[in-house]
N, C-alpha and C positions, 0 to 999 in steps of 0.2 A: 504494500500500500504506500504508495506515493504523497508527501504530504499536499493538500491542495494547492500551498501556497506556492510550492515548484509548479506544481501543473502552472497555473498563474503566469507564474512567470515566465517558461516553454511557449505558453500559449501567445504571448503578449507578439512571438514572432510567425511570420505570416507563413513560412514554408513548412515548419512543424508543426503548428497548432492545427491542425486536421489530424493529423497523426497521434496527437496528445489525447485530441477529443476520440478516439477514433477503439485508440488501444489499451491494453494492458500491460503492465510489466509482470510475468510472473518471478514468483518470490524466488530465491537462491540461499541456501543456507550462506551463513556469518560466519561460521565454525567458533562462535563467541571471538570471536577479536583472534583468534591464533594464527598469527605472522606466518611461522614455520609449517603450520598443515594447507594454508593457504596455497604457499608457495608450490607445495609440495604436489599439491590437487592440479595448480595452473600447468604444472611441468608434462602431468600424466594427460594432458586436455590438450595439448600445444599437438599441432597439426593433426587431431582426430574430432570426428564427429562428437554431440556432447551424447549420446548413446553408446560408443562403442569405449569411449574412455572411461563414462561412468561405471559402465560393467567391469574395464580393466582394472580399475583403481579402486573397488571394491573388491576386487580378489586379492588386490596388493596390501589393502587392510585386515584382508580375515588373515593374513601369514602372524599377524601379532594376535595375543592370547588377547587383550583387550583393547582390541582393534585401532590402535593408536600406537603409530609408527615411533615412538621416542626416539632420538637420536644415536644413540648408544643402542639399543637393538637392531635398530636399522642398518647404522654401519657393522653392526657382528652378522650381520645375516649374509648367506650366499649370495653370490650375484643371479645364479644358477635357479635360486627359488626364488626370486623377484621376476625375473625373468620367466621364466614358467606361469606368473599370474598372469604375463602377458604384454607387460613394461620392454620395451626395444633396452638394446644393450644401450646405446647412446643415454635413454633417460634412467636406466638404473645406476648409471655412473651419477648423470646431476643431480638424481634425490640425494646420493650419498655426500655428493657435494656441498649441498644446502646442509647435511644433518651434520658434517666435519666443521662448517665454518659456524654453526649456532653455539658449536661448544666453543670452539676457537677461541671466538667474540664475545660469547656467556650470555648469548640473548634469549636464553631461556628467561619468561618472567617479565623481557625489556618491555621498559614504558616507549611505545613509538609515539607517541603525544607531543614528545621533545624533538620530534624533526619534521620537516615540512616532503611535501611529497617528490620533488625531487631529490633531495637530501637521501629520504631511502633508496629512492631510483638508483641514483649514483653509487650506495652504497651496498645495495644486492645487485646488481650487476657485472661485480666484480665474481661473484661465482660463475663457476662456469657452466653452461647450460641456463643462466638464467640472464633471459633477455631484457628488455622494456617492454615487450607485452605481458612478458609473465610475473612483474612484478606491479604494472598497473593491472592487472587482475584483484592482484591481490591489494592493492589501494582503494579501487572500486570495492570489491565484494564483501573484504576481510574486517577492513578499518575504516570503509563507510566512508571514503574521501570525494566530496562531493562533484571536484574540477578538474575531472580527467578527461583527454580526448584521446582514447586510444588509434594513432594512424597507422600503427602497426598493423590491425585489425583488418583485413580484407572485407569481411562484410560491411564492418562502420563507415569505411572510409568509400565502398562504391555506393554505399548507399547516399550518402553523403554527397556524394559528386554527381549521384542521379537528383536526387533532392533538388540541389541550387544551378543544376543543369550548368556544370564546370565542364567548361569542353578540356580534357584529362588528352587530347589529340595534339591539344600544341604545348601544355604543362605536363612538367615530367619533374619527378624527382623534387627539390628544395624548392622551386616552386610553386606548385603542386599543392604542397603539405602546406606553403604562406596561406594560396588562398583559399582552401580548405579555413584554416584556422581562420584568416579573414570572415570569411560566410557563416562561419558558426559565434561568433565573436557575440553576440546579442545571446549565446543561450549561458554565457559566464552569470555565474559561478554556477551552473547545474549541469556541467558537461559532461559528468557523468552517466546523468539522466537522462539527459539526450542522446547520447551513445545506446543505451540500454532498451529505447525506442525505437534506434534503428537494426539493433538486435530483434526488437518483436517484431520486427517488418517480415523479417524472411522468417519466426519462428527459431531462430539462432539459441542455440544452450553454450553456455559458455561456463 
């Protein structure tokens, strides 16, 4: 449930507000604020449909006794039985990634309260296997950050370019992505939200 006051203010602009009026967002679990299974979920999601991951990534949670990957089991665990739930070898390396750098860094427990959203960007991007969409996933869904435009995202971003009819034939690349953000500029600070609506355009799980 969307607070009215966002719809409100989505609506206030002419190219979304049929869309706003129009759709639903459905709900996504929060995993209560947990940074680390967020990330964790984004990695298992990154280039598969959100049915065939969600099935993957539930097999890769029943391998723990209470279904919660902890760091320290995760890295003692085979690569061998990750692998087997269904996880490619490339993202059983980067969950173990993320689970070595939490202890690393001791962000079991961290307050991420105390950095602004690119601050984390910057700062989980340095694992490897985790990119800028998989850590605005987890900005968006995890820790409820309101002003994300994910252009990484292939669905958001054509959708986005069908929306304000960008001819994407002569813009390519840093251009491209300017006036993207130019045309969406009226739906700040709720870009989140906006993003999430052009996810229910095509039915998108993410």
């Amino acid at each position: 449930m969307i607070d009215p006051a966002i719809r409100a203010h989505l609506s206030q602009e002419p190219k979304i507000a049929p869309i706003v009026a129009k759709l639903t967002i459905p709900p996504r679990p929060d995993n209560d604020g947990d940074v680390y299974f967020g990330l964790l979920r984004s990695i298992a999601y990154q280039q598969l449909s959100g049915k065939a991951a969600g099935t993957i990534f539930g097999r890769f949670l029943d391998l723990f006794p209470d279904g919660y990957p902890h760091p320290e089991r995760l890295l003692e665990m085979e690569d061998d039985a990750i692998r087997a739930a269904g996880m490619s070898r490339g993202k059983t390396a980067y969950i173990k990634n993320v689970a070595q750098y939490w202890l690393d860094h001791k962000l079991i427990n961290a307050d991420w309260e105390q950095w602004n959203d690119q601050e984390i960007i910057d700062r989980l991007t340095t694992i490897k296997g985790v990119g800028q969409w998989t850590v605005e996933m987890m900005l968006m869904f995890v820790l409820k950050r309101p002003d994300l435009l994910p252009l990484d995202d292939l669905v958001v971003k054509r959708n986005i370019i069908t929306l304000f009819g960008i001819d994407d034939t002569k813009l390519k690349g840093k251009k491209l992505n300017a006036e993207i953000i130019r045309c969406c500029e009226p739906w700040r600070p709720y870009r989140s939200y906006a993003s999430r609506f052009m996810w229910a355009l095509k039915g998108t799980e993410v």
